[in-house]
C-alpha positions as CSV (number, residue, x, y, z in Angstrom):
1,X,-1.6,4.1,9.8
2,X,1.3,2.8,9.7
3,X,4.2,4.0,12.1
4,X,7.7,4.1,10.6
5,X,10.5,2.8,12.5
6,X,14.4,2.3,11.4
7,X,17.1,-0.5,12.8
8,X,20.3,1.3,13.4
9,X,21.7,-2.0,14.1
10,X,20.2,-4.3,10.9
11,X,22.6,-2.9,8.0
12,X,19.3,-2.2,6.0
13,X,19.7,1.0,4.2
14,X,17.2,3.1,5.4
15,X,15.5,3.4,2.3
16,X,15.2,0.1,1.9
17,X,13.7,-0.1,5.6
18,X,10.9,2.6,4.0
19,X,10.3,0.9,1.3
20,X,9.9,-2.6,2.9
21,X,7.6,-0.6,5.3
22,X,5.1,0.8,2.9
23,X,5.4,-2.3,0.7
24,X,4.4,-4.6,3.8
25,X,1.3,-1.8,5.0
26,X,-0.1,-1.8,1.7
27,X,0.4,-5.7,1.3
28,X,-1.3,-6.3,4.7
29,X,-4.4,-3.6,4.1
30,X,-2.9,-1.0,6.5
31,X,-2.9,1.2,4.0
32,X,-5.5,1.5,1.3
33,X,-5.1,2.9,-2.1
34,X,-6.0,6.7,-1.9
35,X,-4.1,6.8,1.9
36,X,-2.1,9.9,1.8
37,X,1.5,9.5,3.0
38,X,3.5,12.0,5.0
39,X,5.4,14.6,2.7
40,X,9.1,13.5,2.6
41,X,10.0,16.4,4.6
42,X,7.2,15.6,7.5
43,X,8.9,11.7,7.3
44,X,12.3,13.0,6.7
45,X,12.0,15.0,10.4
46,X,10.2,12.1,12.4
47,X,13.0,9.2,11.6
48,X,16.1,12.0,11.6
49,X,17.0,11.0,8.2
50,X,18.6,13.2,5.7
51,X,15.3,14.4,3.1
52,X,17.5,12.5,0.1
53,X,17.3,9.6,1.7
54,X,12.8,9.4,1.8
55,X,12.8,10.8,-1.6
56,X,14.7,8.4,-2.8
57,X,12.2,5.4,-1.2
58,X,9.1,7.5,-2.5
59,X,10.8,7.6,-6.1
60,X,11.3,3.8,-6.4
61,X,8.1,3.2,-5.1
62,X,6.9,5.7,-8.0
63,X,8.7,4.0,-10.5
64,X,7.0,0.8,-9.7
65,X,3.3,2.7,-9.7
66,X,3.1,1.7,-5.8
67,X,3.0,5.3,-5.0
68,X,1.7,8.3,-7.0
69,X,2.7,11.7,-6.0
70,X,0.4,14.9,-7.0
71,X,2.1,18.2,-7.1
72,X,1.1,20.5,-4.7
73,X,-1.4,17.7,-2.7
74,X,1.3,15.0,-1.8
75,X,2.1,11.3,-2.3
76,X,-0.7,8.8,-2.2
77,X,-0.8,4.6,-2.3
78,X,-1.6,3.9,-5.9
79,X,-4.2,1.4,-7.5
80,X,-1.5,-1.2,-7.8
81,X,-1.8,-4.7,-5.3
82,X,1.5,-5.1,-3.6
83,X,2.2,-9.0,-2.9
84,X,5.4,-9.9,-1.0
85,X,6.2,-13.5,-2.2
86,X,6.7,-17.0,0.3
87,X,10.8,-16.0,-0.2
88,X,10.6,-12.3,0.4
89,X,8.5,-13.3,4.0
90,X,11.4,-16.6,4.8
91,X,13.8,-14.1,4.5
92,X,12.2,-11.4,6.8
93,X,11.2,-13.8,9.7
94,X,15.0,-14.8,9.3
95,X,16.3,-11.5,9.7
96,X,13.3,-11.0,12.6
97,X,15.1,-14.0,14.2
98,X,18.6,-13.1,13.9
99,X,18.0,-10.3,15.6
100,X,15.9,-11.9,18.6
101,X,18.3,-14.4,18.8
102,X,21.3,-12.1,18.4
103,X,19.8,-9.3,21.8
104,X,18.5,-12.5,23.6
105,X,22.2,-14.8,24.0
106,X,23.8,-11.2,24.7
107,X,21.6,-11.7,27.7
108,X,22.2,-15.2,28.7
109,X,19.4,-16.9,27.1
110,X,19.4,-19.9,25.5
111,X,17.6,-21.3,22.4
112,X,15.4,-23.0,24.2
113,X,14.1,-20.4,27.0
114,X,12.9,-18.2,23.8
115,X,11.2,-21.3,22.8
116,X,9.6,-21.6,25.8
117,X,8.6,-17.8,26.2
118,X,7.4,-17.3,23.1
119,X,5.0,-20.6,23.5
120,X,3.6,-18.7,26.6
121,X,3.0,-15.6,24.6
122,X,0.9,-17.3,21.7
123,X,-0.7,-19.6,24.3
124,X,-1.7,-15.5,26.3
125,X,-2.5,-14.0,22.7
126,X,-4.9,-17.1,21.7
127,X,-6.7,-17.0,25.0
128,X,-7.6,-12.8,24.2
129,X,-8.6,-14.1,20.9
């Protein structure tokens, strides 16, 4: 299940941080045509979001047959693959890095002490591996 989290700080719409959220759970197999999603109210609540604003994700999501929502039962992931394109992904790890880059300097890091941390952390991750 996927766990929804909004940047304050990114100057994504918030919808558009939803929909970029399902659209990435369903790409990776997180979530599996048939998943139920939470109601827009449930969703709406957790984030502190104003309702308008889910409904608004769930009905472009709708539109584009990624989601189908019964009456009465709830909103579902729908039959439909979802791919997110080479571009789409360059741009996200951009936007990932900006913001590392952007918390880290206002720290005192440099470029190249990221560089280096990072390299530890894959070299720790492919030894659990």
């Amino acid at each position: 299940m996927i766990e929804f989290k909004l940047d304050h700080r990114s100057g994504v719409p918030y919808y558009r941080q939803i929909i970029d959220q399902i659209r990435h759970g369903i790409a990776t197999g997180s979530w599996q045509p048939g998943e139920q999603l939470p109601t827009v109210r449930g969703l709406a609540v957790q984030l502190k979001v104003n309702l308008n604003t889910v409904s608004k994700a769930y009905k472009e999501l709708e539109i584009q047959k990624i989601l189908e929502t019964q009456q009465g039962t709830g909103t579902f992931i729908g039959d439909v693959a979802v791919n997110i394109d080479e571009k789409e992904r360059k741009q996200k790890l951009a936007s990932i890095c900006t913001d590392f880059l952007n918390i880290a300097s206002s720290y005192g890091f440099r470029v190249v002490d990221m560089i280096q941390e990072l390299e530890r952390m894959n070299g720790q991750t492919a030894k659990k591996q």
